[in-house]
N, C-alpha and C positions, 0 to 999 in steps of 0.2 A: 422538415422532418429528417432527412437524412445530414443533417449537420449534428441535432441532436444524436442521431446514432453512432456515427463516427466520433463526437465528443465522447460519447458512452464507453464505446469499446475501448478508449485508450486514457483512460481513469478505474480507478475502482475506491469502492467506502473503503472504510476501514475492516470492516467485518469480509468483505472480499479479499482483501487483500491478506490479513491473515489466515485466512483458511488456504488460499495459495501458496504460502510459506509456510503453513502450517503450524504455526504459534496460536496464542490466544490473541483476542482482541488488547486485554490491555497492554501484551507484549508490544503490539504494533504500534499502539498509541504511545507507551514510552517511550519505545526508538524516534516517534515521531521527536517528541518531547524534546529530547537528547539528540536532536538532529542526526542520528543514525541513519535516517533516512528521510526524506524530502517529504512532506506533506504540505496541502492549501486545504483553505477552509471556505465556505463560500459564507452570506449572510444570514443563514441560517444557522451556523455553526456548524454543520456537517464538517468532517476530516476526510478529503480525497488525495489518494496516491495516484502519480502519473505510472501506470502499467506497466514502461520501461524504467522504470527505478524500483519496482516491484520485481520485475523478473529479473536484472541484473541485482539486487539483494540474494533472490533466490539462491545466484552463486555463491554467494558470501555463506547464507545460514546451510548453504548444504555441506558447505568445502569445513563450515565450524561443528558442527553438528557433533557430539559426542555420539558414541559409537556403542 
């Protein structure tokens, strides 16, 4: 159980992960799209970001961010 947790904490969906950056969903999955940023999918088809490509994005969408 605690590997499961540990894997948890240091991923997120995609609806996590934009709400963290604060985009929409599809926003994040186009980036994904467009390799903007790093995404894996498991057999399900789920779309998960590794958490540290999440948070260093952060710096990108906040340093672009219109004003």
């Amino acid at each position: 159980m605690e590997t499961v947790d540990k894997l948890r904490k240091s991923v997120m969906t995609a609806t996590e992960a934009a709400r963290f950056l604060s985009v929409t969903k599809p926003t994040i999955l186009r980036w994904a799209k467009e390799g903007r940023v790093t995404s894996y999918s498991d057999y399900h088809k789920r779309i998960w970001f590794e958490r540290t490509d999440i948070e260093r994005a952060k710096d990108f969408v906040t340093l672009n961010r219109r004003e």
